[in-house]
C-alpha positions in Angstrom: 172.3 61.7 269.6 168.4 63.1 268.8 169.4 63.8 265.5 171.4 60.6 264.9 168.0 58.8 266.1 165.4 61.4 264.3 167.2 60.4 261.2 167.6 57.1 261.4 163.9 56.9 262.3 162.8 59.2 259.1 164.9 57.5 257.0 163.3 54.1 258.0 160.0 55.4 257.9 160.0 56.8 254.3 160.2 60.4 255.0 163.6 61.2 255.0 165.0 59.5 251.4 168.2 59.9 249.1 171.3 58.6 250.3 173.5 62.0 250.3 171.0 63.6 252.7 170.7 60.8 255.1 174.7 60.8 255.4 174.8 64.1 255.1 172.2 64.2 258.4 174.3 62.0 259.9 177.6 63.5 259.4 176.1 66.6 260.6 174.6 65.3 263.8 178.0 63.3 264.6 180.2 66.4 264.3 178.0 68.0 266.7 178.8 65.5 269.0 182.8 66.0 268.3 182.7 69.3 268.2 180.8 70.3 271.9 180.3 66.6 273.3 183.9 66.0 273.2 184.4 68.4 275.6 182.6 66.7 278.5 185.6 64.0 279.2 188.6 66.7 279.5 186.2 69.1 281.3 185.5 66.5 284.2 189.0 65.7 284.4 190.2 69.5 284.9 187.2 70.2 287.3 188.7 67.3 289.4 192.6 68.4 288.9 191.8 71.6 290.2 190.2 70.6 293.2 192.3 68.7 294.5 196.1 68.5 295.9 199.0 66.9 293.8 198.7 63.5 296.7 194.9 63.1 295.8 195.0 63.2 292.4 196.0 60.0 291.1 193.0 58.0 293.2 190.6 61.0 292.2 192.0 60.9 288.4 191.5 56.6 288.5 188.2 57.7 290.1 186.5 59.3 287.4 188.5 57.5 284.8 186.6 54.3 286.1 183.6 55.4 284.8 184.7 56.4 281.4 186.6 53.3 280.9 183.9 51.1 282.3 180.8 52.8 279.9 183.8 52.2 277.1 183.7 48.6 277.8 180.1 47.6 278.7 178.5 50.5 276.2 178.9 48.1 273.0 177.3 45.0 275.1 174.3 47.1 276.6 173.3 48.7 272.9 173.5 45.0 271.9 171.1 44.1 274.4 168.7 47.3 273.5 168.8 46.4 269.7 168.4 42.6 270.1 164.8 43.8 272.7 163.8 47.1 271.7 164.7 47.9 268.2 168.0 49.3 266.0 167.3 52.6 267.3 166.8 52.5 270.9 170.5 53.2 272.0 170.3 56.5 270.5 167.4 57.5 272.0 168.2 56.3 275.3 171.7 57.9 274.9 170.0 61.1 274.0 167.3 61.0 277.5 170.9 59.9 279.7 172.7 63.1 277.9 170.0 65.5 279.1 169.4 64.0 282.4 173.4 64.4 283.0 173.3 68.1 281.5 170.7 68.8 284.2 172.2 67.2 287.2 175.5 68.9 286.7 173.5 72.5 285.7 171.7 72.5 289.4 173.9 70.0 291.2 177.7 71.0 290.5 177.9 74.6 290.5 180.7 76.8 291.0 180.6 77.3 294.6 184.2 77.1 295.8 187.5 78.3 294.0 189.8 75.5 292.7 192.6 74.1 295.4 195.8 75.7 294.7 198.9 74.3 295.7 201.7 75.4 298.3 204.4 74.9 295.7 203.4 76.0 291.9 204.4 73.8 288.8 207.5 74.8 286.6 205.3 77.1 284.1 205.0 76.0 281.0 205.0 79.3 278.3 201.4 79.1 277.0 198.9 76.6 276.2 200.3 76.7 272.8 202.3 73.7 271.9 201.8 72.2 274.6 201.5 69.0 273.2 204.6 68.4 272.3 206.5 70.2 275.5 208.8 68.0 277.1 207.1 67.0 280.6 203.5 66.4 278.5 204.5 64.2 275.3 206.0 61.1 276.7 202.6 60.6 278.3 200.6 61.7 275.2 202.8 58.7 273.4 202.1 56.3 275.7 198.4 57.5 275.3 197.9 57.1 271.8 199.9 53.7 271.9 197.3 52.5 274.7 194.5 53.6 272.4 195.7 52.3 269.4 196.1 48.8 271.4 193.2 48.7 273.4 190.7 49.9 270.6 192.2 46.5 268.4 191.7 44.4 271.3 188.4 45.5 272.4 187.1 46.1 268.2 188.6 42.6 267.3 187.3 40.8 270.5 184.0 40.1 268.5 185.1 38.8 265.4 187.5 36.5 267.6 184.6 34.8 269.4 182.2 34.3 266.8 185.4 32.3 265.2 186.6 30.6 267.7 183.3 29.7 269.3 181.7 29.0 265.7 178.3 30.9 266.3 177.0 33.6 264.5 176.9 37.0 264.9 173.4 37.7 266.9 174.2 34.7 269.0 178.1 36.1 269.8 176.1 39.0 272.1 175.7 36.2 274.5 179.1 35.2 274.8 180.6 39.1 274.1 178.5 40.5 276.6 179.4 38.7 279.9 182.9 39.0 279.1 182.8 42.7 278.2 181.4 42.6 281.7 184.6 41.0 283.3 186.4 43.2 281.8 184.5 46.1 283.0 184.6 44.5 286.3 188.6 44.1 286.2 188.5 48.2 285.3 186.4 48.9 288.3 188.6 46.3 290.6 192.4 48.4 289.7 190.8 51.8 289.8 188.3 52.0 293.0 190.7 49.2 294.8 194.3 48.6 293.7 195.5 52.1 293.0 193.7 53.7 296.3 195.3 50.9 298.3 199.0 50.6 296.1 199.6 54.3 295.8 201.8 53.3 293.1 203.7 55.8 291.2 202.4 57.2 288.0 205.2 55.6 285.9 204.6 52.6 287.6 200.9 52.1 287.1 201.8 52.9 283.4 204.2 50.0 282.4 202.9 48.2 285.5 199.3 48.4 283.6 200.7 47.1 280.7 201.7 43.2 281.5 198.0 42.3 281.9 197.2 44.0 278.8 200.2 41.8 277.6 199.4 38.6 279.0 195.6 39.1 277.6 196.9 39.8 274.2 198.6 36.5 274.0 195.9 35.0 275.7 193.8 35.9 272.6 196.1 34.1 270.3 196.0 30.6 271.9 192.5 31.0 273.6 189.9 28.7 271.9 187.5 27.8 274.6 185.4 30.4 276.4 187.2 30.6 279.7 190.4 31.8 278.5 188.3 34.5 276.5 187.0 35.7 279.4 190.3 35.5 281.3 191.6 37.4 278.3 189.3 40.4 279.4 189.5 40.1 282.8 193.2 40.6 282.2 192.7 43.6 279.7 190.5 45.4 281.8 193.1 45.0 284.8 195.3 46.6 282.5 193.3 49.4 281.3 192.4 50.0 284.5 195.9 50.5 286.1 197.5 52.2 283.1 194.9 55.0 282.2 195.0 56.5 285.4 198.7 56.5 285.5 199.4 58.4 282.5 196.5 60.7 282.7 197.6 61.6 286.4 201.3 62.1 285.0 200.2 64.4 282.1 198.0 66.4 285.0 200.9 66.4 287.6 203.6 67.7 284.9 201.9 71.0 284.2 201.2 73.8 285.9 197.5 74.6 287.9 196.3 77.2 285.2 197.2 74.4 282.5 194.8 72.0 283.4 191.8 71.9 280.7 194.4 72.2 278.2 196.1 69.0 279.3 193.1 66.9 280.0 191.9 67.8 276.5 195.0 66.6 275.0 194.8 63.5 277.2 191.3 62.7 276.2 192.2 63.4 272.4 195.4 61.3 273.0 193.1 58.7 274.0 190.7 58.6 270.9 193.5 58.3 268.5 193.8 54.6 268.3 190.0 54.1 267.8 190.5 56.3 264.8 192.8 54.1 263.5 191.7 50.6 264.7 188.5 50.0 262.0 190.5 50.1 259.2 193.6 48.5 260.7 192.6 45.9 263.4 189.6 44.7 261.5 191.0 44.7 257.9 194.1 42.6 259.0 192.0 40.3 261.2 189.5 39.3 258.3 192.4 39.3 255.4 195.8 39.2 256.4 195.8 36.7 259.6 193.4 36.2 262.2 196.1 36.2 265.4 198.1 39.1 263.9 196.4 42.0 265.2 196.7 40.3 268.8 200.3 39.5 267.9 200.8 43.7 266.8 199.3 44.1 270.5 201.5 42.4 272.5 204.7 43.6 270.3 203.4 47.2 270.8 202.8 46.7 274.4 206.4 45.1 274.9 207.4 47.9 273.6 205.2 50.4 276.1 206.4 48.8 279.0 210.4 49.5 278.4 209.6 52.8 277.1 207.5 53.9 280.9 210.0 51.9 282.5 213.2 53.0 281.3 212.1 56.3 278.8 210.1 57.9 281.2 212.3 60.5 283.4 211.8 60.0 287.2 209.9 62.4 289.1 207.9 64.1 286.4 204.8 63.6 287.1 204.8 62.6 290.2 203.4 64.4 293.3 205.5 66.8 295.3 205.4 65.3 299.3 206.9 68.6 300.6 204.5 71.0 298.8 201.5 68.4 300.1 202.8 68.4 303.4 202.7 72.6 303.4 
């Protein structure tokens, strides 16, 4: 993120010219960030999988999947904000001084001091980390994952574009309308995660097509919606959903492998999860602008009819789910 903003600021200041080596810069300084940044997500989520039993993981998975989800939702808002009151470049910096404020809390304050919890009862092994992906108890989840991504990236990318058309105002005034409601939504993450799924103790397949209905009903709400209230109902209702669903699948894919496994899943997980924004610019966006505006909402809800049906009925009981009697040893 230095890079990204020393760039952008030499390019803008004269110094850095020719249009090959800016993008090369910036291509450079973003695969950086894939190739080692990446690896703070799935890292966090192992740290926390090993740690803990197979009863406390889902509420300590939904946990730290809160915050992810919530800087997800309210990161695009708040670098609005920045650009609109201190300048186009200001997000990057700041995102550089919060990455090396974090690296140095976790360096002194999180250290290694105590080995990871091991269970009473170990996990069916799983030969090797290698194809892992597509082992039996693992890929289900990872489907579900990359469907959620694919659906919540169109609905959170296209959310924009829908307000400044259905609210008829223009792109620097749509930050006031996109950013309190990206704030609901952040608020409806926080709300399932730090409250519903401690409380519920839902199962994991549960939470997963359980997650889904508000993410359905907010889709449709985004077809019909054309006053501001149902826009923000709309994201109060996909954050709900995010927030259930997340957790459930990540917990499953965590709670289906065995102890020594962990990175490895959470990696896939976190990758699972990035898919759909991969895919989302030059899907969500392109049929929204010159296909039909209420398709890609339309895509959602078909996609997450079909989510629900496959956790509810595709989704074999008991894998991952917690074992009571190994907790209870």
């Amino acid at each position: 993120m230095l890079l990204l903003f020393l760039t952008g600021w030499l390019t803008m200041t004269g110094v850095l010219t020719g249009t090959f080596m800016m993008f090369a810069c910036l291509a450079m300084s973003r695969s950086i960030f894939g190739l080692l940044g990446s690896g703070t997500n799935p890292a966090a989520q192992a740290y926390v999988a090993d740690r803990t039993s197979q009863a406390e993981r889902q509420s300590e998975i939904a946990f730290i999947t809160s915050g992810f989800s919530v800087g997800t939702v309210i990161g695009p808002a708040f670098a609005a904000a920045l650009v609109a009151t201190l300048g186009l470049l200001s997000p990057l910096l700041l995102t550089a001084v919060i990455a090396f404020t974090m690296s140095a809390l976790i360096w002194f304050r999180l250290p290694e001091e105590r080995e990871p919890v091991t269970d009473a009862t170990q996990f069916e092994e799983i030969p090797g980390a290698r194809g892992l992906w597509r082992s039996g108890p693992v890929l289900p989840f990872l489907v579900f994952a990359v469907c959620l991504s694919l659906t919540t990236g169109v609905l959170t990318q296209v959310f924009v574009f829908s307000v400044m058309d259905k609210l008829g105002v223009s792109g620097k005034e749509a930050a006031q309308f996109t950013g309190p409601a990206f704030t609901v939504g952040a608020l409806a993450v926080l709300l399932a995660q730090l409250v519903l799924i401690p409380r519920l103790k839902l199962k994991n397949k549960t939470l997963m097509w359980g997650g889904c209905l508000p993410l359905l009903a907010g889709a449709l709400l985004m077809v019909f919606a054309n006053d501001y209230a149902n826009l923000i109902l709309a994201q109060f209702c996909i954050g709900l959903g995010q927030g259930l669903a997340r957790p459930g699948f990540s917990s499953g894919a965590s709670l289906a492998v065995s102890p020594q496994l962990q990175g490895n899943v959470a990696g896939l997980v976190i990758s699972a999860n990035g898919m759909g924004f991969i895919i989302t610019p030059f899907f969500g966006l392109f049929v929204y602008e010159y296909v039909n505006p209420h398709l890609p909402f339309i895509f959602c809800a078909g996609l997450l009819s079909f989510m629900i049906l496959y956790a509810r009925f595709g989704l074999k009981d008991g894998v991952g789910e917690p074992d009571e009697e190994a907790d209870a040893v």
